[in-house]
N, C-alpha and C positions, 0 to 999 in steps of 0.2 A: 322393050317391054319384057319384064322378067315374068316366066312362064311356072303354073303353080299347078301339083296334079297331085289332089286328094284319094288316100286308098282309106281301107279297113272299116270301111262302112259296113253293115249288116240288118240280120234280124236279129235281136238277142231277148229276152225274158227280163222283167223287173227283178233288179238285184242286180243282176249281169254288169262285165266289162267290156267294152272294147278301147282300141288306141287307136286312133287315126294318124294317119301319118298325113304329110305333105312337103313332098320333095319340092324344090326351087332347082330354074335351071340358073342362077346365078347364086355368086357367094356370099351370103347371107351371114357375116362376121360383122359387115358393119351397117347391115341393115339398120336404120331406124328403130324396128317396130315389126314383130311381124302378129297376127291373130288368129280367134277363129271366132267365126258369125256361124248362125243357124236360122232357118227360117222352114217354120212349121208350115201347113196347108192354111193361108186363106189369113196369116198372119205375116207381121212385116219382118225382116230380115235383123237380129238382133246380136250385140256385139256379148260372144260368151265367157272369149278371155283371152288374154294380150301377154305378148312378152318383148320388152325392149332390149335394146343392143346391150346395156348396163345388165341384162337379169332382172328387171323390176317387172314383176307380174301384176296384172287386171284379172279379178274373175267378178263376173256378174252374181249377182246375191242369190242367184235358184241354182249357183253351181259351186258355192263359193264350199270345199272342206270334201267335195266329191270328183272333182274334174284338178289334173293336173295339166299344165302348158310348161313344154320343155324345149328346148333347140341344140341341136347336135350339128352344129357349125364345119366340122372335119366331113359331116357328109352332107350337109346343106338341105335339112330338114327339121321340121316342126313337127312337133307329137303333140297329141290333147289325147289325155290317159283319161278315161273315163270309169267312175267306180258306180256303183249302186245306181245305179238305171232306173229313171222313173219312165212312165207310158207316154209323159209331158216334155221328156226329150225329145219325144220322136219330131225327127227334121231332117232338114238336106244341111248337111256341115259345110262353110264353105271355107278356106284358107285363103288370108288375105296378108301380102306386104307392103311394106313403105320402102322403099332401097333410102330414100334420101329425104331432107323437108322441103326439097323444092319438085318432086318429084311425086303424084297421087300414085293412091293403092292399087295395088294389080291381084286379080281375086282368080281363085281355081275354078274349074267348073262344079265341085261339089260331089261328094259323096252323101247316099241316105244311110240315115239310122234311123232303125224301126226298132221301137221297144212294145212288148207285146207284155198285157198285164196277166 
């Protein structure tokens, strides 16, 4: 099981940035797929944006031109750059990979993002 540990969580101000990182203890060069989900209080776990082994990005339509999904493979990490912060961010981030297709997701335990309006 490849092990996933989300940092750069905070409180920040509408407008604000942060980057969430999420290191992998495996080498994520030929990963599948890897993502990031978020799940606000009292709502369901939702998929915010994807990046496959080819460089093909997903971003969900409430992030889609404000949130970037990047992979830096030589250190075997995922970043979601986040810009312009709404208060409707606010969630627990989670970082999710696929190493293979035969192979299900293996998820981080989560960092929170609090956006304060």
């Amino acid at each position: 099981q490849v092990q996933l540990v989300e940092s750069g969580g905070g409180l920040v101000q509408a407008g604000g940035s942060l980057r969430l990182s999420c290191a992998v203890s495996g080498s994520i060069r030929s990963f599948v797929a890897m993502a990031w989900y978020r799940q606000a209080t009292g709502k369901q776990r939702e998929l915010v944006a994807s990046i496959t082994s080819a460089d093909s990005t997903y971003y969900a339509a409430s992030v889609k031109g404000r949130f970037t999904i990047s992979r830096d493979n030589a250190k075997n990490t995922v970043y979601l750059q986040m810009s312009s912060l709404k208060p409707e961010d606010t969630a627990v981030y989670y970082c999710s990979a696929r190493p293979s297709l035969v192979r299900d997701w293996d998820w981080g335990q989560g960092t929170q993002v609090t956006v304060s309006s």
